[in-house]
TORMIVO-818886 format. One line per 4 residues: for each residue z, x, y of N, C-alpha, C. Coordinates in Angstrom, 3 decimals. Each point is the difference from the previous one (the first is absolute). Example, Ala and Ser with C-alpha at 12.3 -4.5 7.8 and 13.67 -1.06 7.14 Angstrom:
<recs>
7.800/13.190/-5.690/0.000/-0.890/1.190/0.000/0.900/1.200 | -0.720/-0.350/1.050/0.060/0.820/1.190/0.730/-0.770/1.090
</recs>
This chain:
<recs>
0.000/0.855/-1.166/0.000/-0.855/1.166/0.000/0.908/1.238 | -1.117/-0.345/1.178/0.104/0.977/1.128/1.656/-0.718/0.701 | -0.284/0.839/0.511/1.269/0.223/0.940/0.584/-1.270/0.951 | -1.103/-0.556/1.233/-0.175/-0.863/0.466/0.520/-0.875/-1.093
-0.447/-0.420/-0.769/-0.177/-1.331/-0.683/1.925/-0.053/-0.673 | 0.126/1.294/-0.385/1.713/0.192/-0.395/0.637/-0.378/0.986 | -0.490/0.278/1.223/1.003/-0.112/0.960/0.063/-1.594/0.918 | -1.437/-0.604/-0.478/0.050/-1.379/0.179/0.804/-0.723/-0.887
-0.468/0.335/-1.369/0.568/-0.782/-1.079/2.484/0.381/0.318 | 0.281/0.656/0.413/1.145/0.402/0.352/0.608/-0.399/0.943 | -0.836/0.058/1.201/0.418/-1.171/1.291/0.042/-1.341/-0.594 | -1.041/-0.698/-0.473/0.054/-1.435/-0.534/1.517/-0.246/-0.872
0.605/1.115/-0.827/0.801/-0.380/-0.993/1.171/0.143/0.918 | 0.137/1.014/1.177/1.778/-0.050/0.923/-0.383/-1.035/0.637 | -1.626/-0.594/0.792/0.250/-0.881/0.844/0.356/-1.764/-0.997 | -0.470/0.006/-1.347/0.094/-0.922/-1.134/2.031/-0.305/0.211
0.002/1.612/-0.278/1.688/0.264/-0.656/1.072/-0.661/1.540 | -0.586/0.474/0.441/0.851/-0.260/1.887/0.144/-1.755/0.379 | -1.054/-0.701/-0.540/-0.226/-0.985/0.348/1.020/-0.761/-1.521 | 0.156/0.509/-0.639/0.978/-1.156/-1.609/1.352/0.572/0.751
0.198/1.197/0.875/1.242/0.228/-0.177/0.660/-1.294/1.781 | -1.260/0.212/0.452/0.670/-0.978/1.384/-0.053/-1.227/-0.813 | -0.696/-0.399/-0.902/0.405/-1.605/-0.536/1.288/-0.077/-0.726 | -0.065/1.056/-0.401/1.473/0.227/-0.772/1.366/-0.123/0.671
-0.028/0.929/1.451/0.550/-0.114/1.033/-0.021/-1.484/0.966 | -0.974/-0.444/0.452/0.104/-1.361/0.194/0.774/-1.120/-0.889 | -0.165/0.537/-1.178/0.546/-1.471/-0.813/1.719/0.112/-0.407 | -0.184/1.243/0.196/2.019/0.454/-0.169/0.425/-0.347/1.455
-0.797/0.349/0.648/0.654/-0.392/1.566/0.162/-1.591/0.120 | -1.025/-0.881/-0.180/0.177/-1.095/-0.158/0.735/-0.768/-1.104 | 0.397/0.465/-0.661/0.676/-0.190/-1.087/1.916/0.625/0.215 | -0.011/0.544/1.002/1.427/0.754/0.250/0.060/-1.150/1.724
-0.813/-0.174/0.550/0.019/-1.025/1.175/0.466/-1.310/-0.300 | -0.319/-0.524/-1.437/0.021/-1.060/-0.507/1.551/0.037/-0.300 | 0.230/0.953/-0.349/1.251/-0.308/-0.517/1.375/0.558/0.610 | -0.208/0.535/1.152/0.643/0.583/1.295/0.695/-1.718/0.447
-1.552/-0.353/0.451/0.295/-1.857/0.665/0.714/-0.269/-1.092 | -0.236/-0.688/-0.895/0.819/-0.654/-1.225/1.645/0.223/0.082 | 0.075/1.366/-0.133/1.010/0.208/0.238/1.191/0.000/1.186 | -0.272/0.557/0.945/0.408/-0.619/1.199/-0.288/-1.425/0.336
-0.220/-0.787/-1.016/0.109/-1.691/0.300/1.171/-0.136/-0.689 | 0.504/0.868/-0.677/1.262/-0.431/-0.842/1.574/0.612/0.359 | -0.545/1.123/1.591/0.796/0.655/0.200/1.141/-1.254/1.313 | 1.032/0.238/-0.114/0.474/-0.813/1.208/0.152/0.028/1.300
-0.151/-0.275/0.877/0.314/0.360/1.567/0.732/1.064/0.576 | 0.831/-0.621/-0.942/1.681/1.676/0.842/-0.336/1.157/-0.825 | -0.942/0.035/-1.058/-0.804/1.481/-0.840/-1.011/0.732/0.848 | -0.697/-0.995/0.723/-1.288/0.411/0.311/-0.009/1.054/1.016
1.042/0.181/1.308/0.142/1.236/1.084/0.085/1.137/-1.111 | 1.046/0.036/-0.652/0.210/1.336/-0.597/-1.075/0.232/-1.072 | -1.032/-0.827/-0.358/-1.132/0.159/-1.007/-0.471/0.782/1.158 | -0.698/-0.564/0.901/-0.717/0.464/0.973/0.200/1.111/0.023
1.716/0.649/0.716/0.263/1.487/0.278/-0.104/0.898/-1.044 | 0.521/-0.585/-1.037/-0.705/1.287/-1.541/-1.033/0.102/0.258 | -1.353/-1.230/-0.135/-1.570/0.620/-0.207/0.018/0.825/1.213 | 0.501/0.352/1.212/-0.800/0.075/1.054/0.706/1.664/-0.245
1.409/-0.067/-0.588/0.402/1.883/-0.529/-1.008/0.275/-0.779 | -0.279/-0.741/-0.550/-0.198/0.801/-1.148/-1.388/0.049/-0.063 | -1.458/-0.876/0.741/-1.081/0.673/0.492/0.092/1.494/1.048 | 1.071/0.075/0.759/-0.025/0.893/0.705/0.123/1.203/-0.912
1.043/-0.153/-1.286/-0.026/1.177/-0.837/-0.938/0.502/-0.200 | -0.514/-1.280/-1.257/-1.857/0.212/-0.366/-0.896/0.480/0.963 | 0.155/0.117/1.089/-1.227/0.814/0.926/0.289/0.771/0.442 | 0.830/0.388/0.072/0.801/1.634/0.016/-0.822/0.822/-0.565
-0.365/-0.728/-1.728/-0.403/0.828/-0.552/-1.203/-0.026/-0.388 | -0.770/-0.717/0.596/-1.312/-0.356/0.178/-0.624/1.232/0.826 | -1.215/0.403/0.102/-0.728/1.146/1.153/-0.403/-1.199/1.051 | 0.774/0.249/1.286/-0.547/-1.032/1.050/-1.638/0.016/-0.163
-1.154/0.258/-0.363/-1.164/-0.619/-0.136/-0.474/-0.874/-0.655 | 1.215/-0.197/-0.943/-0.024/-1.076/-0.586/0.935/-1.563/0.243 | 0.291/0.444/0.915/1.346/-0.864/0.716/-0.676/-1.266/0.869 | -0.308/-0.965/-0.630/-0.409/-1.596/0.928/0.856/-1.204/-0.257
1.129/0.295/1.129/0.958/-0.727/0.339/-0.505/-1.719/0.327 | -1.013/-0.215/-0.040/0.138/-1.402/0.204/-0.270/-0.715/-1.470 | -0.139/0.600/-0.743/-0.243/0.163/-1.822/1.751/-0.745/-0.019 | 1.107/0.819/0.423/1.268/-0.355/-0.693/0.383/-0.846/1.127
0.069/0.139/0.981/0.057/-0.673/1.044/0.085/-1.597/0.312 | -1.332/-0.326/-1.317/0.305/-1.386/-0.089/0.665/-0.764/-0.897 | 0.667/0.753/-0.572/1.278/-0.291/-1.394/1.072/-0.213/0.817 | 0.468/1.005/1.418/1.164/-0.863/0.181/-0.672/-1.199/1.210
-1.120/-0.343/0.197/-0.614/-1.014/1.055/0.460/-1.494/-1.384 | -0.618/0.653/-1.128/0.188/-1.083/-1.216/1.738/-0.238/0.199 | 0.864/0.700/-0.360/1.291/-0.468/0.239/0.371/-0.315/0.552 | -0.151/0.361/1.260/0.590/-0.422/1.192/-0.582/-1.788/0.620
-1.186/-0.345/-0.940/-0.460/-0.985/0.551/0.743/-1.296/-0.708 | 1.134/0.738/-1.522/0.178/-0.599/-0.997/1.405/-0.894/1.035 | 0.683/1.430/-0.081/1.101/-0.171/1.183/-0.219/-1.105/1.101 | -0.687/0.377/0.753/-0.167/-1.729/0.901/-1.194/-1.310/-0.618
-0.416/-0.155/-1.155/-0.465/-0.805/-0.355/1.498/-0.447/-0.479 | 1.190/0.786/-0.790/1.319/-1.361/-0.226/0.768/0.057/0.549 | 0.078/0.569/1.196/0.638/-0.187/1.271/-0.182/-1.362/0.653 | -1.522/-0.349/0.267/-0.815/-1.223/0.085/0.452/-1.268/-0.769
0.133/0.480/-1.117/0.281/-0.943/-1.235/0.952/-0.431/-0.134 | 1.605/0.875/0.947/1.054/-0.732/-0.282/-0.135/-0.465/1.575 | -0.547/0.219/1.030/0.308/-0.746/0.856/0.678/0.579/0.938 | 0.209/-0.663/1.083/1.184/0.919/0.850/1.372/-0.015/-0.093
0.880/0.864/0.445/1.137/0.225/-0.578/1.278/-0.807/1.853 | 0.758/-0.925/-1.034/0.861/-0.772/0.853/1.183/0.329/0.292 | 0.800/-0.011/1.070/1.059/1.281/0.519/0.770/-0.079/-0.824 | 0.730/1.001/-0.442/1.119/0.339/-0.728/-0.750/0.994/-1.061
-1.143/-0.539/-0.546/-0.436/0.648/-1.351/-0.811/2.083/0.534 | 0.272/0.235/-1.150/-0.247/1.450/0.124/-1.227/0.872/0.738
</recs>
């Protein structure tokens, strides 16, 4: 086989290989999204601040150790936008709070 043609037939198989591994990656991501929500539907109100402040340590860990070129903060960014929206969606839900109560 000339050369060219090796080196076509080789691009086709990383650009083949690159493309199963982002579906692969897409479907764990969506599949770990799925069940992020799920779960924080089961978490309770007075859980949810301090859920929040762990993920938000403990992404900061994880990119510590990340090489900032790989670092796209609006990627995690919207995990605590997801919680935090959980937080005043049953805030909403119980209503407003009447004097005396906490």
């Amino acid at each position: 086989m000339h050369e060219p043609e090796k080196f076509q037939q080789e691009t086709i198989k990383a650009i083949t290989d690159l493309q199963e591994t982002f579906r692969q990656t897409m479907s764990r991501q969506l599949a770990l999204g799925a069940m992020v929500k799920s779960i924080l539907n089961r978490v309770p109100l007075a859980a949810l601040p301090s859920v929040l402040e762990e993920y938000e340590a403990e992404v900061d860990h994880q990119v510590a150790l990340m090489p900032p070129k790989f670092q796209q903060p609006k990627h995690w960014e919207e995990w605590s936008g997801v919680i935090e929206a959980r937080i005043k969606q049953l805030q909403q839900a119980q209503g407003p709070k009447t004097p005396g109560q906490g």
